[in-house]
N, C-alpha and C positions, 0 to 999 in steps of 0.2 A: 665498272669502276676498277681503279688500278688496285692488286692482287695488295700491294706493300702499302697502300695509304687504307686502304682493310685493316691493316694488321695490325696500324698502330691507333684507330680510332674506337673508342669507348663511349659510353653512356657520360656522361659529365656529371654525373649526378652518384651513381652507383659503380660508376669505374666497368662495368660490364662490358663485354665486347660486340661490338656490332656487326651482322652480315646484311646483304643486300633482301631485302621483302620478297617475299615470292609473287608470283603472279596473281595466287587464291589468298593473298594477304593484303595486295592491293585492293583488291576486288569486294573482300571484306571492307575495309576503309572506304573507300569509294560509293559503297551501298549506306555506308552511316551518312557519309556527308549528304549524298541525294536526299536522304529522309531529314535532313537538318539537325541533324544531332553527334556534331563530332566536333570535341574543343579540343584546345590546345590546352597543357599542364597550367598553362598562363591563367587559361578560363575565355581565348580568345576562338569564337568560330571560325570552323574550316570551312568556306564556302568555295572552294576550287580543287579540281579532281588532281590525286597525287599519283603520274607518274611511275617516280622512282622515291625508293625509299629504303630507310635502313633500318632494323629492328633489332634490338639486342637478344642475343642469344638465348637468352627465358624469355622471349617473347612477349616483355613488358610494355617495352615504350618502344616508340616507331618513332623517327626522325625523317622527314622530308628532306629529296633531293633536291634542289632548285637549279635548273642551268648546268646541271653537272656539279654543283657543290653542295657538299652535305649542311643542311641547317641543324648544328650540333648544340642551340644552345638551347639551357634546361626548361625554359618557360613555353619555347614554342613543342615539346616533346609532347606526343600524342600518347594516352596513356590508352593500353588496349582493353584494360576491362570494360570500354563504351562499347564493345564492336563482341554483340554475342556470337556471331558468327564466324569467329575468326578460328581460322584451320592450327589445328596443335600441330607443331613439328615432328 
């Protein structure tokens, strides 16, 4: 993802700032959804394996990448406390 549109994208919700997911943060995500248990802040389930993603810098909420654009809005943000196994930065 381009280095300047990073820079000016935030959490919508908490203004926080977002970098890209790691590989063992996807990885975390991706093991909740298999087990059927990963919503969206909306309350909507994630039934499809996420890619790319962006996660605010405290490691709160994860945003999905789709097609190369960020799904930045507040309902569809994954909240991380589902995901016990998610790696601390």
């Amino acid at each position: 993802m381009d280095k300047r549109l990073l820079d000016i994208l935030c959490c919508p919700v908490s203004k926080t700032p977002v970098r890209p997911a790691s590989r063992a943060e996807l990885d975390a995500a991706n093991r909740a959804i298999g087990a059927g248990g990963l919503q969206t802040v909306g309350g909507a389930a994630i039934t499809h394996r996420i890619d790319e993603a962006l996660i605010t810098v405290d490691g709160k909420v994860i945003y999905r990448v789709e097609d190369g654009i960020p799904v930045m809005l507040p309902e569809e943000g994954i909240g991380t406390v589902q995901l016990s196994d998610l790696p601390t930065a």
